[in-house]
C-alpha positions as CSV (number, residue, x, y, z in Angstrom):
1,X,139.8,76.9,78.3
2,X,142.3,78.1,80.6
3,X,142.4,76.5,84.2
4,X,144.3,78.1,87.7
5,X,145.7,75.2,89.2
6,X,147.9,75.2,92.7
7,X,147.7,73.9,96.0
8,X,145.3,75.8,98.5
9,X,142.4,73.7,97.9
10,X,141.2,70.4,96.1
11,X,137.9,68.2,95.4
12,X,137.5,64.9,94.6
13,X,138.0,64.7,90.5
14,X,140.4,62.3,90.0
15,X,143.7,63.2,88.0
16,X,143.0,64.0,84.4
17,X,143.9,61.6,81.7
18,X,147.1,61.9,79.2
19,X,145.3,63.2,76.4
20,X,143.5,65.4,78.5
21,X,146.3,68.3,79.7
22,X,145.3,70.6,82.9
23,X,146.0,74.1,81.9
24,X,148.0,75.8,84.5
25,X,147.5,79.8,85.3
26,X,148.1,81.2,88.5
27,X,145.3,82.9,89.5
28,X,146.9,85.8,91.7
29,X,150.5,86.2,94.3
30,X,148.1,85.4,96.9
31,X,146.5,82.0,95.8
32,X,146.0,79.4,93.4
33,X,143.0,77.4,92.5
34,X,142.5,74.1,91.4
35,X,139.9,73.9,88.6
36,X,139.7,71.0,86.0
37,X,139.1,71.6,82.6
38,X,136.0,70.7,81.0
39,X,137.2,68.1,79.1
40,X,138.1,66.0,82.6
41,X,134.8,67.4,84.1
42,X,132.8,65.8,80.4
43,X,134.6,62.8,81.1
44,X,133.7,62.2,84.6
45,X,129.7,62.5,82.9
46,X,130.3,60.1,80.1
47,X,131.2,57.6,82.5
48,X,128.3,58.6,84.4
49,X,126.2,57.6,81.2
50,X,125.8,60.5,79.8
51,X,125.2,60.9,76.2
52,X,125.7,63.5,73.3
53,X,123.1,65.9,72.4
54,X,124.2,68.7,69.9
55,X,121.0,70.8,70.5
56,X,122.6,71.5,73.9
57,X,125.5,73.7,72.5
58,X,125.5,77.1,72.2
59,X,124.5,77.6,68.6
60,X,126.9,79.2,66.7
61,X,125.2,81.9,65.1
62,X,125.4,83.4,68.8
63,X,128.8,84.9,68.1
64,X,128.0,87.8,66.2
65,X,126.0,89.0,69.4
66,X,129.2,89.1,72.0
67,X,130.5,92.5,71.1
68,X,132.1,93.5,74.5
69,X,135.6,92.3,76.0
70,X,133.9,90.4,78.8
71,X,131.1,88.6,76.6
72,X,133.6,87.8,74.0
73,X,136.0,86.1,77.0
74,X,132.7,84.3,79.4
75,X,131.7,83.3,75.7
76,X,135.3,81.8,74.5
77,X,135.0,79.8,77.5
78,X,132.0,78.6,77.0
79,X,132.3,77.6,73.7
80,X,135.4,75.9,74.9
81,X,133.5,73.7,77.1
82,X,131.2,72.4,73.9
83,X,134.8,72.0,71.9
84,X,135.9,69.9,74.6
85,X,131.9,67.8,75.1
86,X,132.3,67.3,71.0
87,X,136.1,66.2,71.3
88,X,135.2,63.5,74.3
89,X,132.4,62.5,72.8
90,X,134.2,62.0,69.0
91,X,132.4,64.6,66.9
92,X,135.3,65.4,64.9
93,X,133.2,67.9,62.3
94,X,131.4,70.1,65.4
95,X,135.1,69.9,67.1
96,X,136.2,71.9,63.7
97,X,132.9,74.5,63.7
98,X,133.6,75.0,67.6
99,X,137.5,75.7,67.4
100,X,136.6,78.1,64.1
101,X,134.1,79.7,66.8
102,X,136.7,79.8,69.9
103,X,139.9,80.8,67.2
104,X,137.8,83.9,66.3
105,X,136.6,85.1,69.6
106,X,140.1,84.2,70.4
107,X,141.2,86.7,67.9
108,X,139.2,89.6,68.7
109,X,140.4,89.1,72.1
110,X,144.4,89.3,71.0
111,X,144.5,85.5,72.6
112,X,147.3,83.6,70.4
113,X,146.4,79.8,70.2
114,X,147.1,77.6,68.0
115,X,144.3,78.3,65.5
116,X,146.1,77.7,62.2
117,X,146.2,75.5,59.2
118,X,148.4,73.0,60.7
119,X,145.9,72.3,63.3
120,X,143.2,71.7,60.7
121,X,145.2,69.8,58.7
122,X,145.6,67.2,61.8
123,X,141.8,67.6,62.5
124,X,141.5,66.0,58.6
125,X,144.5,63.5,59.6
126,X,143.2,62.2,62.9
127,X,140.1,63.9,63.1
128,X,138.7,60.4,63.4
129,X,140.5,59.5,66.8
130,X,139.3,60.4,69.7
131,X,142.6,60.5,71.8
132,X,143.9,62.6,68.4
133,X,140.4,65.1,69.0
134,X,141.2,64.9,73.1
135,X,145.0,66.0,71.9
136,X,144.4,68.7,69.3
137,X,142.2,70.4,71.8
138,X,144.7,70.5,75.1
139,X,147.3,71.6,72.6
140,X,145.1,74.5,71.4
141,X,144.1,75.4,75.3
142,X,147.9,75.5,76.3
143,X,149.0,77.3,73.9
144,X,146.1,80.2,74.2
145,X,146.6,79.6,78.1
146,X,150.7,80.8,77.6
147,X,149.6,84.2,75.1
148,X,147.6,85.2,78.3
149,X,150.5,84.2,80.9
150,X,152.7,86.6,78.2
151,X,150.3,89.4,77.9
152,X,149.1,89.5,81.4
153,X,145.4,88.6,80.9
154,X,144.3,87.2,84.4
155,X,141.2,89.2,83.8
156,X,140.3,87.7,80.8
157,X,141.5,84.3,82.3
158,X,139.1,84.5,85.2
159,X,136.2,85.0,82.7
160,X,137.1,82.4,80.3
161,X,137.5,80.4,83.5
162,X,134.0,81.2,84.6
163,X,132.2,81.1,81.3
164,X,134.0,77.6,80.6
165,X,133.0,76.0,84.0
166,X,129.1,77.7,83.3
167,X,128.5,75.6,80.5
168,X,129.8,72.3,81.3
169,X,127.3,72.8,84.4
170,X,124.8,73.4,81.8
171,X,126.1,70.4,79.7
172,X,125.6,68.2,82.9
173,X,122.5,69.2,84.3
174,X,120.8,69.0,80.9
175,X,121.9,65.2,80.3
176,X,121.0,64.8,83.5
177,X,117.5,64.7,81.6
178,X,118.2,61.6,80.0
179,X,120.1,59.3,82.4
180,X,118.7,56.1,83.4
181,X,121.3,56.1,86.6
182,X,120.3,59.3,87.9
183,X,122.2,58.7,90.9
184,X,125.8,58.4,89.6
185,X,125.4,61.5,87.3
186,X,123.8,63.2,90.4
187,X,127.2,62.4,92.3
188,X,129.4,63.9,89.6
189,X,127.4,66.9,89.4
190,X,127.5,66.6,93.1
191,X,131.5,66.7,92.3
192,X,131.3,70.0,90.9
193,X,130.8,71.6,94.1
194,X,134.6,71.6,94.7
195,X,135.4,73.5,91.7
196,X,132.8,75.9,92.3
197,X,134.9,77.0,95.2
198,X,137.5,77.2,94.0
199,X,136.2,79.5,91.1
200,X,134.2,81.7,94.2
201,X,137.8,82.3,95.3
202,X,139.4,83.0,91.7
203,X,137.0,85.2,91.0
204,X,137.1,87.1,94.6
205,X,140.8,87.5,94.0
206,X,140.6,88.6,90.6
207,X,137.7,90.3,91.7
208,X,137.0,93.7,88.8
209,X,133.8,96.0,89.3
210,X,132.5,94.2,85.8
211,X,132.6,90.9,88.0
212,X,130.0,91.4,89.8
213,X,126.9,90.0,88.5
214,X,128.6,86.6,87.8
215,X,130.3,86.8,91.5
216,X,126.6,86.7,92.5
217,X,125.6,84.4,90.3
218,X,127.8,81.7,91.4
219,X,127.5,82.1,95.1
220,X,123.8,81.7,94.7
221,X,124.7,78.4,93.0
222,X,127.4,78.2,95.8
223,X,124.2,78.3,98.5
224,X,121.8,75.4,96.6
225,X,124.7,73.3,96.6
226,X,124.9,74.0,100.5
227,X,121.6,73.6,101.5
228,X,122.5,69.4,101.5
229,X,124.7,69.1,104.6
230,X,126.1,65.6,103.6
231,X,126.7,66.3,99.6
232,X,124.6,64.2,98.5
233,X,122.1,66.1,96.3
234,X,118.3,65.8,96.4
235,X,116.0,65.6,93.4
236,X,114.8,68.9,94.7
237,X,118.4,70.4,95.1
238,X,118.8,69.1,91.3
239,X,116.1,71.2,90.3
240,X,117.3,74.2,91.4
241,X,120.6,73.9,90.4
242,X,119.4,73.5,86.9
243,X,117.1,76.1,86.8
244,X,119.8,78.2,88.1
245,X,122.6,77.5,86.1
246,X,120.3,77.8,82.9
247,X,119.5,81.0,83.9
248,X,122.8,82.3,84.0
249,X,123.6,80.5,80.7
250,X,120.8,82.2,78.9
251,X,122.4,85.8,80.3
252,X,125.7,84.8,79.4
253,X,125.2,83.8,75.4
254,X,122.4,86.2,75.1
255,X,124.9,89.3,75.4
């Protein structure tokens, strides 16, 4: 849900539309990181051709099992990520289950959004719009994004960062599936490559002993993506990468 954004180093997304607002966080004094927002990144696969398949989200009931600080914050991102796949793909009613989901772990973790009536009463307004959905769900990020920025969160940021960016790979590699033009949802997933080095280098500089495990993690996704030395990913390459990125998912919303 929450995005460092700066200058140092860039990928090939192209800029993100109106409705869908880049949260900006500085990542530390000595860096910033560009990293897109899942909504922009679920964009980029819609107009790939992929599709919407609610069996891919995390289930909801998972909630009740993130009992830590740093489960609660990889988990608000990645339930962030299947807000913003339901908002791009207009499913106005999992939209509202998913914010309930992100306002409460948002909640436990002392993150002020904008989680409140008047939010659901525009969901019941305009829920029906998709640029309204696309809307309602920047203004919610920005607004958690600025109670971190006030409370000096950057280590929750980096997590919700990471678990955020984990699930709309998982979101991408599991419509993958079901693409008949596997090679232009291959090239966005290719795309993704950028962010992941920038997040490498968020995490690194926000680097905390609890980070380790998803540190390693994502340079061992970091190293599939490299074994191609023109960026153009092999069926092969595909396969490992979603193996991979599954893997992590599964130890991330499983604790």
């Amino acid at each position: 849900m929450l995005y460092a954004c700066g200058s140092e180093t860039t990928n090939t997304l192209p800029p993100v539309t109106d409705t869908a607002v880049v949260i900006q966080e500085s990542s530390s004094e000595e860096g910033y990181y560009n990293i897109p927002p899942p909504i922009q990144q679920v964009q980029l696969l819609q107009q790939a051709g992929a599709s919407y398949d609610r069996n891919i989200l995390n289930p909801l009931e998972n909630i009740s099992k993130y009992a830590v600080t740093n489960s609660k914050a990889l988990n608000l991102g990645v339930y962030g990520a299947d807000l913003s796949y339901a908002a791009v793909f207009n499913q106005p009613q999992d939209v509202i289950l998913y914010l309930n989901a992100s306002q409460r772990l948002a909640g436990e973790l002392n993150i002020k959004g904008d989680f409140n009536t008047d939010i659901m009463k525009r969901l019941e307004k305009d829920g029906g719009n998709k640029d309204s959905l696309l809307k309602i769900v920047s203004d919610v990020y920005r607004k958690s994004n600025a109670s971190l920025k006030e409370n000096d969160q950057s280590h929750l940021s980096a997590l919700v960062v990471a678990g955020s960016f984990i699930e709309a790979m998982y979101i991408a590699t599991q419509v993958a599936k079901n693409v008949k033009d596997k090679e232009a949802i291959y090239a966005r997933i290719s795309e993704f490559k950028g962010t992941l080095n920038n997040l490498v280098g968020l995490i690194t500089t926000a680097y905390d002993s609890d980070f380790s495990n998803i540190l390693s993690d994502l340079r061992g996704l970091k190293n599939i993506y490299e074994e191609s030395p023109d960026g153009k990913l092999s069926e092969e390459q595909m396969q490992k990468i979603t193996k991979h990125i599954k893997a992590i998912r599964i130890r991330i919303t499983n604790s």
